[in-house]
C-alpha positions in Angstrom: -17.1 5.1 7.7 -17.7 8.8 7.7 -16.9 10.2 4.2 -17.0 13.8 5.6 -14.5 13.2 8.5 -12.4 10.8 6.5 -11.8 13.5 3.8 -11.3 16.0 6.1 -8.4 14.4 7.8 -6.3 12.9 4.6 -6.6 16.9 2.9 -5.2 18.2 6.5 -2.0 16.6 6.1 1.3 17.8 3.8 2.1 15.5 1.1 3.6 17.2 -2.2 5.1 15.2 -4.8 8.4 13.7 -3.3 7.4 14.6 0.4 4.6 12.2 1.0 5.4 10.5 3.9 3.1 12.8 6.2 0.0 12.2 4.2 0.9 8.8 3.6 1.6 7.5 7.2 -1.9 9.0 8.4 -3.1 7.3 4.9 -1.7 3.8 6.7 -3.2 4.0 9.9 -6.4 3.8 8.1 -5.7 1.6 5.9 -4.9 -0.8 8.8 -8.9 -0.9 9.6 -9.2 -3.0 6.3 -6.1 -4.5 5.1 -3.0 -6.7 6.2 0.6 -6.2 5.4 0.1 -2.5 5.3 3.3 -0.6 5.3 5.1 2.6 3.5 7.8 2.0 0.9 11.0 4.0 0.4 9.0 5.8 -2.3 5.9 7.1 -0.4 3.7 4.2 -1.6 0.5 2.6 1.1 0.0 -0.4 0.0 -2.3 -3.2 2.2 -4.0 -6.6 0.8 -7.1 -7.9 1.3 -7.3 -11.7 0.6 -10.6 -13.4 -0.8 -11.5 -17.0 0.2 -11.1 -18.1 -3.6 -7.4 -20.1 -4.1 -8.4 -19.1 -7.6 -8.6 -15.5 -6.8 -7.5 -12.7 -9.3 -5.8 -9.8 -7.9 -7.5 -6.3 -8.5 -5.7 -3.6 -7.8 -7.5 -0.3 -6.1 -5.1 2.8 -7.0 -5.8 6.1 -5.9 -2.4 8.9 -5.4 -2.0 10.3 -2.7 0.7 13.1 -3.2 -0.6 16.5 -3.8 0.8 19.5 -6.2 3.3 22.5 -4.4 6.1 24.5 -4.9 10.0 23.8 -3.8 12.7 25.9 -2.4 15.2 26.2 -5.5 17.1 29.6 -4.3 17.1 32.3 -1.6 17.7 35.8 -2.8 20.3 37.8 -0.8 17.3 39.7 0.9 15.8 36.4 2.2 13.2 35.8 -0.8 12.6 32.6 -1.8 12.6 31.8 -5.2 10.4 28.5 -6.4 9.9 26.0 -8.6 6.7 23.8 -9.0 6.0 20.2 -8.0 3.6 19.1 -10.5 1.6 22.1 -12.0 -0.4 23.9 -9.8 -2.3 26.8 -11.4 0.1 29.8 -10.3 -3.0 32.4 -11.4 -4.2 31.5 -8.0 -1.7 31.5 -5.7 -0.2 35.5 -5.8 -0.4 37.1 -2.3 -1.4 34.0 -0.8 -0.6 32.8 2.7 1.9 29.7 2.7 4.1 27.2 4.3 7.5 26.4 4.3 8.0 22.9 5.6 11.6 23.8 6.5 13.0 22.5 9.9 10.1 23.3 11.3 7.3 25.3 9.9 8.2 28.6 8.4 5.2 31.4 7.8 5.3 33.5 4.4 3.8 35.2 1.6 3.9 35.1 -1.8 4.6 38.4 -3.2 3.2 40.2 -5.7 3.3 44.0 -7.5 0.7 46.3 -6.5 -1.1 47.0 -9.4 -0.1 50.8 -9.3 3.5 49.9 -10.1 3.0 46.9 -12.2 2.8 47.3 -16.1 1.9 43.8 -16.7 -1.3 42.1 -15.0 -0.9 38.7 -17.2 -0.4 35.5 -14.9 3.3 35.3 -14.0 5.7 32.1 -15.0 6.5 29.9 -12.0 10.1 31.2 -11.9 9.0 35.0 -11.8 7.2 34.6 -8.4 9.3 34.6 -4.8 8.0 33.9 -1.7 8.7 36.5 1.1 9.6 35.1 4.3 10.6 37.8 6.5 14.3 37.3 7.2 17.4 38.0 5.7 19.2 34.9 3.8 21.7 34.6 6.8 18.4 33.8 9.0 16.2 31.9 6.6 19.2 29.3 6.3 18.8 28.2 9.5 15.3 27.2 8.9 15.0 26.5 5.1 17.2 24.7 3.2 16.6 24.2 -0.7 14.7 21.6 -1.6 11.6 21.8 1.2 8.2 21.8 0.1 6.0 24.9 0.4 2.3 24.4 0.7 -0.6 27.5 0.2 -3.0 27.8 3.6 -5.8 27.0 3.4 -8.9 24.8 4.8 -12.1 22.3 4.6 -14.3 23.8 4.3 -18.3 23.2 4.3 -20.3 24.4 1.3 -23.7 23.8 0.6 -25.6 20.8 -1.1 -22.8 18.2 0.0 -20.0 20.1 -1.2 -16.7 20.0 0.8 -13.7 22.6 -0.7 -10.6 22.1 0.7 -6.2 21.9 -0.4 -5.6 18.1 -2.1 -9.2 16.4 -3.1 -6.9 15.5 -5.9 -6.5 12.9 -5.4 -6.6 12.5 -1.2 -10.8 12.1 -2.2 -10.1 9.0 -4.3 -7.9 7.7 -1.4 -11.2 8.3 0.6 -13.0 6.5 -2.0 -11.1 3.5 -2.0 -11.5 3.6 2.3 -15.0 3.7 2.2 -14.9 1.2 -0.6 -12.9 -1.1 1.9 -15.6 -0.3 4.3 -18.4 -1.3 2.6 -16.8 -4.8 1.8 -17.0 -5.6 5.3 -18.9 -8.8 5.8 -19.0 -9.8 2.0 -17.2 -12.1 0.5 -14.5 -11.1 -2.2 -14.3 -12.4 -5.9 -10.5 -11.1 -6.3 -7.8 -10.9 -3.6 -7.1 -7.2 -3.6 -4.4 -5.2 -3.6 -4.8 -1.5 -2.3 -2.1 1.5 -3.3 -2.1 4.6 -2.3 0.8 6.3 -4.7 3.4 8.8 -4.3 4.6 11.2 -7.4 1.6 11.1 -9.4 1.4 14.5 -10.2 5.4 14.5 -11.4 4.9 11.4 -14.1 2.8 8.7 -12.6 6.4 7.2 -11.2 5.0 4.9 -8.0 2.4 3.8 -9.2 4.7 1.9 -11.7 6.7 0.9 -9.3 3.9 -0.3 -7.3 2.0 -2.4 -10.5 5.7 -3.7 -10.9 6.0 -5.5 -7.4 1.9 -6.3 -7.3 1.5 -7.7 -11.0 -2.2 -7.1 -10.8 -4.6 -9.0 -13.4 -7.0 -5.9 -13.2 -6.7 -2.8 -12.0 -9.2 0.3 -11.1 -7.6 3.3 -11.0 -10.0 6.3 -8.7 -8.6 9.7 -9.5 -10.8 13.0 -10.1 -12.1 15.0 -13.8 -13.4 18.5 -14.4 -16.1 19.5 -12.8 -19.0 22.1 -14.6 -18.7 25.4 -13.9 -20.3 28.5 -16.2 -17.2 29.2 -18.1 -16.7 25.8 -19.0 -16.9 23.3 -22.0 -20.1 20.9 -21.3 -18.6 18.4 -23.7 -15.4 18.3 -21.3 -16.9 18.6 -18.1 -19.6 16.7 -15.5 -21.5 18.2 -13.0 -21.0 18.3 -9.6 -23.5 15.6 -7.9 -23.5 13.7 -11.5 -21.8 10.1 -9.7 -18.9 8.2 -10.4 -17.6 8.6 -14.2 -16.1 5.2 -16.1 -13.8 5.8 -18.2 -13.2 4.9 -21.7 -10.1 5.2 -23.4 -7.5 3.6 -26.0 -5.5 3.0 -22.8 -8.1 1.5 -20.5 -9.4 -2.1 -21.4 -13.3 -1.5 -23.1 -14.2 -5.1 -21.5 -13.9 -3.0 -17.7 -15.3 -0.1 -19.0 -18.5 -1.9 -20.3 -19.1 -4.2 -17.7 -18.7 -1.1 -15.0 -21.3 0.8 -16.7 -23.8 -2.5 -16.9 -23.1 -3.1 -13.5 -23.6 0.5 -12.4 -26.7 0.5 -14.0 -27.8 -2.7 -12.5 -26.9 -1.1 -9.0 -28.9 2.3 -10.1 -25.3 3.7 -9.1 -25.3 7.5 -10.7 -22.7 7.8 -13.2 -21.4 9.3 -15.9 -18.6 8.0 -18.9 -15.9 9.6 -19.5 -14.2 9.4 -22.8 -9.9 10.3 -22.9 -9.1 9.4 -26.8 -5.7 8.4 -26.5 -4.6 8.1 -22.9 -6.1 9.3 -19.6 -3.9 11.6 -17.9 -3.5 9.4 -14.7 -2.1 6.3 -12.9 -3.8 4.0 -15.2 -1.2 4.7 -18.1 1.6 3.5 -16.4 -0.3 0.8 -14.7 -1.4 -0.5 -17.9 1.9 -0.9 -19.4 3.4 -2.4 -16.3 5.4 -5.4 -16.5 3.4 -7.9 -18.3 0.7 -5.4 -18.5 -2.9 -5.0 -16.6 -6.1 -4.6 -17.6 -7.4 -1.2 -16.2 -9.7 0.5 -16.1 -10.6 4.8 -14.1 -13.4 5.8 -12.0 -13.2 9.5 -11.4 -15.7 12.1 -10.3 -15.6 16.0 -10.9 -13.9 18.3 -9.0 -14.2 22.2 -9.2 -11.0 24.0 -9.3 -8.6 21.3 -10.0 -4.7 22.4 -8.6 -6.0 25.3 -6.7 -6.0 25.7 -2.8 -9.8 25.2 -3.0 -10.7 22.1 -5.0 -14.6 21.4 -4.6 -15.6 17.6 -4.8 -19.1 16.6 -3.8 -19.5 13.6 -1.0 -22.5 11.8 -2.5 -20.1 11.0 -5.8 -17.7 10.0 -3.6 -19.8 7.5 -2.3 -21.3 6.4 -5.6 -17.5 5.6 -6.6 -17.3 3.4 -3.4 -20.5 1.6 -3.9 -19.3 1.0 -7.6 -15.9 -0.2 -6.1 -17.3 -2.6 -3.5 -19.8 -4.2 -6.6 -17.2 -4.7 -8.3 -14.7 -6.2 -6.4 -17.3 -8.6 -5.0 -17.9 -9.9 -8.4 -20.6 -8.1 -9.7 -19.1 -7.4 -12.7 -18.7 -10.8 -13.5 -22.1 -10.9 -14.1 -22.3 -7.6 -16.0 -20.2 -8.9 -18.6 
C-alpha cells in the first residue's frame, strides 16, 4: 500500500463531526481490500473483521476516527451572512479571510470575513460566534442552497513538503485511519494471534460518542487506539511535544492499561521500531477513554505520532511515522507482544 496516495485520498474527502458519511464510505471501499463484513452504521462508524485461525482467538480492536473538525450553519443574517458555530474546536486564529465550503445542496463558495485592520480596534482572536461567513447572496437566495445545519469546510490541499512531510485538511485523525490500512496491509500473508476488529469512528472530535457505541456492539478484550499528538515546533514546550520523524509514540496513562503500554515499547524495541512514549496523567484526550470504560471494559492502549498544526487547514504529519505506527500495529497483532511481556 502506498502511504502517500492513501493519505492523500482519505484528507480529500468531507467528513466533519456528524457529516461523516463522505469520508467514511471512501474509508469502506478500502477497508474492503482487508476485511469482511465491512459496512457503515447509522452513526458514521467503518467497521470490518479480520478473523485469525485460533478458535481461541482474542479480539483486538484497531480504532482510528475518522470525522474531522468544521463549522455549521446556525443562522443567516438578513444580508445573506452566515453565522457559525463549531464542530469540535478548530483553532478559529487560523481560519479569518479564508476560502471555504458550504456543503449545502450542493457546494456553495464563500469567505470568511474579517475587519480590515484600518477599521478594527481589536486584533485579538475573535470568539466562534463573532465570525460570519460571507456568501454572496442575499438570505432570500442563500435559502435555496443552505439550510442550517450544513457543514462548512476551509479550502485547502495535500500538499508535498520536504523530508517526508505531507500538510494537508484532516491528518487528524484521516492519518491514523491510514495507519491502521497499511497496518492491514502488512498483515497480509501472516498469520493472526487475535481476531481483529477494525473501526473507523464518527464524532470523535464532539465527545468520543461512536467509538463507544462501537466498543459496545464489538466488546473487544484489547484495544489500540491510533490517533495523532503535538508535534515540535520553535515556540513549543519540549516536555509536551515529539518531533516530527521521531516514530510512533505509546502511550502511558491512568486510563490506558500499563501491561499494553510495556509490552508495546519491549516489542518496539525488539523490532528497532522508532518510537517515542507519551505520558497523559489522568486520561488521554482520545477514543481510548470511552473505549476503556465500555461495557465490561477493555484493555487499551494509544499509538499516536506528532502532527504540526493540529485543527488547522494545514496539519503536517510525517509518512515514515506513519509507517512505524503500522509496523508496530502489524507486530502486534501477530502476537509479538505476547512475547514482549
Amino acid at each position: 500500500m502506498n502511504i502517500k496516495s492513501t493519505l492523500k485520498t482519505l484528507t480529500e474527502q468531507i467528513g466533519v463531526s456528524g457529516d461523516e458519511f463522505s469520508a467514511a464510505n471512501v474509508a469502506a471501499e478500502l477497508l474492503k481490500e482487508y476485511a469482511k463484513e465491512v459496512s457503515v452504521d447509522a452513526f458514521g462508524n467503518v467497521t470490518g473483521y479480520v478473523k485469525s485461525p485460533n478458535p481461541d482467538a482474542k479480539t483486538l480492536m484497531l480504532d482510528a476516527h475518522i470525522d474531522e473538525v468544521g463549522l455549521i450553519v446556525t443562522y443567516a443574517e438578513e444580508h445573506g451572512f452566515l453565522c457559525v458555530g463549531s464542530c469540535g474546536s478548530p483553532d478559529i486564529r487560523t481560519y479569518l479571510a479564508q476560502s471555504v465550503t458550504v456543503h449545502g445542496r450542493k457546494p456553495i463558495q464563500g469567505v470568511i470575513s474579517t475587519l480590515p485592520p484600518h477599521v478594527s480596534k481589536d486584533n485579538s482572536a475573535p470568539e466562534i460566534g463573532d465570525i460570519y461567513v460571507d456568501i454572496g447572496m442575499p438570505r432570500e437566495k442563500a435559502a435555496e442552497f443552505v439550510a442550517l445545519g450544513d457543514r462548512i469546510t476551509i479550502n485547502s490541499r495535500f500538499r508535498e513538503l520536504c523530508g517526508g512531510v505531507v500538510s494537508a485538511p484532516s491528518i487528524d485523525d484521516r492519518s491514523g485511519v491510514c495507519a491502521i490500512l497499511a497496518a492491514l496491509d502488512k498483515l497480509r500473508g501472516r498469520e493472526l494471534a487475535y481476531n481483529l476488529a477494525i473501526c473507523f469512528s464518527a464524532q470523535e472530535e464532539t465527545g468520543e460518542r461512536g467509538a463507544k457505541q462501537a466498543a459496545f456492539c464489538i466488546q473487544p478484550d484489547e484495544a489500540l487506539i491510533v490517533d495523532v499528538s503535538f508535534g515540535r515546533t520553535p515556540d513549543s514546550s519540549p516536555k509536551e511535544t515529539a518531533p516530527l520523524g521521531s516514530g510512533v509514540m505509546i502511550g502511558f496513562s491512568a486510563a490506558l492499561d500499563k501491561q499494553m503500554s510495556n509490552a508495546l515499547r519491549s516489542l518496539a524495541e525488539s523490532k528497532n521500531t522508532s518510537f517515542t512514549c507519551e505520558v497523559m496523567p489522568t486520561s488521554t484526550g482520545t477514543n481510548a477513554d470511552a473505549i476503556s470504560v465500555s461495557g465490561n471494559g477493555t484493555r487499551c492502549c494509544t499509538l499516536s505520532f506528532p502532527i504540526r498544526y493540529m485543527h488547522t487547514p494545514v496539519e503536517c504529519v510525517n509518512l515514515n511515522d506513519i509507517e512505524s505506527t503500522a509496523s508496530l500495529i502489524c507486530e502486534y497483532a501477530a502476537g509479538g507482544a505476547q512475547n514482549a511481556r
